[in-house]
Backbone as CSV, one residue per row, in Angstrom:
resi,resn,N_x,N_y,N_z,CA_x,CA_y,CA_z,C_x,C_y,C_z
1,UNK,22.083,33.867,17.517,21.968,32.433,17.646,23.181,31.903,18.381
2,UNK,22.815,31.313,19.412,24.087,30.360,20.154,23.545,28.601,19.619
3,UNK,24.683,28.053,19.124,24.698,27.062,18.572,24.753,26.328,20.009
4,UNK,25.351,25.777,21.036,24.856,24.945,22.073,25.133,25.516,23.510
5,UNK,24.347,25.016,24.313,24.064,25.901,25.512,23.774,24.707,26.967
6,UNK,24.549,24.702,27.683,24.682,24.000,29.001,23.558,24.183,29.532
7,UNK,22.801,23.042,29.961,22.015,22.874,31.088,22.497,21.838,32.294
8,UNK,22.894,22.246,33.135,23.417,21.329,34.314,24.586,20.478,33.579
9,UNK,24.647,19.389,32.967,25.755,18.559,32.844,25.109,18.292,31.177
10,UNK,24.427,18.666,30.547,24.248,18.565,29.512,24.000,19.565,28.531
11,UNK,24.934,19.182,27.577,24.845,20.215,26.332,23.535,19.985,24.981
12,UNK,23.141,20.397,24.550,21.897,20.569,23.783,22.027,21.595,22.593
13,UNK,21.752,21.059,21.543,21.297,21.965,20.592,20.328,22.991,20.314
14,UNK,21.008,24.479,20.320,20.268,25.435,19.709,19.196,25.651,18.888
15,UNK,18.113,26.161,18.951,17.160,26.454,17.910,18.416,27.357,16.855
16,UNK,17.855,27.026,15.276,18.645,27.874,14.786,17.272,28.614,13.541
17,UNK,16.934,29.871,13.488,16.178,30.685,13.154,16.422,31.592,11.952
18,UNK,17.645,31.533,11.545,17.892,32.201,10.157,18.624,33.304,10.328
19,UNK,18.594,34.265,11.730,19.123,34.916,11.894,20.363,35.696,12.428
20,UNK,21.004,34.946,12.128,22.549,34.681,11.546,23.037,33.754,11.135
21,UNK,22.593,34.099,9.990,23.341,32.676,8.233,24.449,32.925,8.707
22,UNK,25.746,33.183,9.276,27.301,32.833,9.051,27.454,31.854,9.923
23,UNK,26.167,31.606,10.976,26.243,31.040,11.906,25.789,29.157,11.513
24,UNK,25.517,29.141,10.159,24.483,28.243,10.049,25.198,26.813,9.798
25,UNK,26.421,27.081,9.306,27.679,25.921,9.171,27.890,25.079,10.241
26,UNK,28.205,25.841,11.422,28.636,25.758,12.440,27.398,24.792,13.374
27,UNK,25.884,25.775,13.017,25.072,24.731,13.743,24.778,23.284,12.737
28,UNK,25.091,23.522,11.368,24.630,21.830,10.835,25.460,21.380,11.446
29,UNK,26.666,21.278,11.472,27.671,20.394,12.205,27.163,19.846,13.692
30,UNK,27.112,20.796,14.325,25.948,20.287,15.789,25.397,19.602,15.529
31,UNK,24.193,19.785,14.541,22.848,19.134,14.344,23.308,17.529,13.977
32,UNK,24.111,17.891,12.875,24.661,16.675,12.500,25.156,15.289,13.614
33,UNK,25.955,16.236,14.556,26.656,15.428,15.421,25.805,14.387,16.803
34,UNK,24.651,15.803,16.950,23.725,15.730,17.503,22.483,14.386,17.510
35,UNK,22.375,14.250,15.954,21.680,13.083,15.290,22.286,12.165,15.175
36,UNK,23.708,11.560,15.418,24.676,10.605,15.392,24.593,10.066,16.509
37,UNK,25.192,10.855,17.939,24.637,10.681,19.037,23.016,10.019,19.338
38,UNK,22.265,10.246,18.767,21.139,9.508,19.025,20.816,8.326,18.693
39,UNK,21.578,7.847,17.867,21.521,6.604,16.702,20.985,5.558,17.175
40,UNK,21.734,5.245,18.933,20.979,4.251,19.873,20.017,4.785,19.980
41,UNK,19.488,5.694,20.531,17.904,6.046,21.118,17.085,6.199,19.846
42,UNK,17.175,6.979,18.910,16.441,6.960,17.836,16.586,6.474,16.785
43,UNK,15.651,5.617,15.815,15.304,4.992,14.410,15.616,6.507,13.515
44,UNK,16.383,5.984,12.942,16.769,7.293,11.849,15.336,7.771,11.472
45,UNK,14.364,7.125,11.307,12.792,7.750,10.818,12.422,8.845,11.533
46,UNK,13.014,9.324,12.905,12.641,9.976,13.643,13.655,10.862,13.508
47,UNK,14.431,11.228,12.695,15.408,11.971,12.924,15.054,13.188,12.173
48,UNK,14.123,13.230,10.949,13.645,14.269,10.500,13.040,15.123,11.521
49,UNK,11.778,14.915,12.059,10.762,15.241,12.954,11.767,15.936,14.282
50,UNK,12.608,15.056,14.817,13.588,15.427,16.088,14.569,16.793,15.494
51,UNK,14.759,16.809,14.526,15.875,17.733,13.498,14.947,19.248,13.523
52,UNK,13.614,18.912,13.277,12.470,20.110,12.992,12.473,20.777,13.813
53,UNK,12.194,20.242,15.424,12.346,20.475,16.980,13.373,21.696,17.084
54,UNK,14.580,22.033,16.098,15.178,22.784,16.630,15.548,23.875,15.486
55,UNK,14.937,23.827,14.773,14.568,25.159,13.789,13.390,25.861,14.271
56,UNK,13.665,27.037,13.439,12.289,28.092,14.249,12.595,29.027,13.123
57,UNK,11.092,30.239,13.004,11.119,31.262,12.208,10.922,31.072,10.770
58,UNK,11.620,31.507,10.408,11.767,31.864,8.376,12.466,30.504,8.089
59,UNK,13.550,30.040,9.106,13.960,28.315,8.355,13.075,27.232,8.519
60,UNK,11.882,27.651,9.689,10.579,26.136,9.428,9.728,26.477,8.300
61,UNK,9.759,28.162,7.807,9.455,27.539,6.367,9.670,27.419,5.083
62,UNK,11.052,27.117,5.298,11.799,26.185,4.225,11.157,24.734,4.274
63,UNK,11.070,24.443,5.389,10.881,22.968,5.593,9.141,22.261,5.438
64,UNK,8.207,23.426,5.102,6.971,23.325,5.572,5.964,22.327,4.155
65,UNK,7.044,22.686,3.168,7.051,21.648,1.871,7.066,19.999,2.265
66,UNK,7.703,19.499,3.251,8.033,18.242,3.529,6.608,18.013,3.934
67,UNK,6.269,16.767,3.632,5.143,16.052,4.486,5.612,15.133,5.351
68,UNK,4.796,14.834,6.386,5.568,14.059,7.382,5.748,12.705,6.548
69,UNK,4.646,12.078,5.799,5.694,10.702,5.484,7.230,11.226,4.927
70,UNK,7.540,12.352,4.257,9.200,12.600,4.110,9.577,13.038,5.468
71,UNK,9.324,13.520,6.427,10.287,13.440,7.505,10.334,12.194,7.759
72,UNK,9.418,11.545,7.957,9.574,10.232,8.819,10.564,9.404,7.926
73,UNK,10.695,9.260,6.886,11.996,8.565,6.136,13.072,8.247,6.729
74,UNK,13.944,7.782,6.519,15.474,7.433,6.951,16.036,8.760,6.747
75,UNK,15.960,9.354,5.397,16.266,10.340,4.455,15.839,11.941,4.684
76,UNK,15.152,11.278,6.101,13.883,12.596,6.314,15.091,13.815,6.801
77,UNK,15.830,13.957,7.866,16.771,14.834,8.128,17.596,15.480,7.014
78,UNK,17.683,14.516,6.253,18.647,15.066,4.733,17.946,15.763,4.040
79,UNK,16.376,15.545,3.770,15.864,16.788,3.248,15.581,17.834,4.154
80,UNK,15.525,18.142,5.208,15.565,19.318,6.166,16.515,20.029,6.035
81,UNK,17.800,19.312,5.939,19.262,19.836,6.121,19.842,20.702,4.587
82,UNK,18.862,19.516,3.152,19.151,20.000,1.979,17.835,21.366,1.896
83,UNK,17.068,21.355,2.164,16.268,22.817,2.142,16.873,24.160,2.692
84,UNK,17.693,23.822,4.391,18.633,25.050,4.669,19.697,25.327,3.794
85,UNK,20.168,23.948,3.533,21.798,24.398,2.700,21.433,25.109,1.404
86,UNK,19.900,25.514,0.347,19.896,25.933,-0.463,19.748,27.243,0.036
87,UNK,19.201,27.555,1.077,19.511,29.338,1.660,20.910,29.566,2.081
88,UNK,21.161,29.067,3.257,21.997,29.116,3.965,23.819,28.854,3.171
């Protein structure tokens, strides 16, 4: 797993897949920072759903419990983020 990766003049967040948990600190912090940065462009409601976008593998189904009215929440990213942090 590479936590962020240059495209032309922009940096972007990694899919992160489970397969390397030491790695997984390092990408919430991204993710985190990542979803802050958006704050103008996106309604926190969308931040669950946008957060999902970049998990893959064995960690989307941690997350596969959520129904979208809980992503779509304000709160929705915090339960995405609290489902990895109980593996991870």
């Amino acid at each position: 797993m590479t936590t962020i990766a240059k495209d032309e003049d922009k940096v972007r967040l990694e899919r992160f897949d489970g397969t390397e948990p030491a790695g997984y600190k390092k990408w919430r912090r991204k993710a985190e920072l990542m979803l802050l940065a958006l704050l103008t462009i996106f309604e926190k409601t969308r931040w669950g759903p946008k957060l999902c976008k970049f998990i893959l593998g064995e960690v989307e189904e941690l997350v596969e419990y959520l129904t979208m009215e809980k992503l779509c929440k304000e709160d929705g990213y915090q339960k995405v983020l609290e489902a990895l942090d109980k593996k991870y």
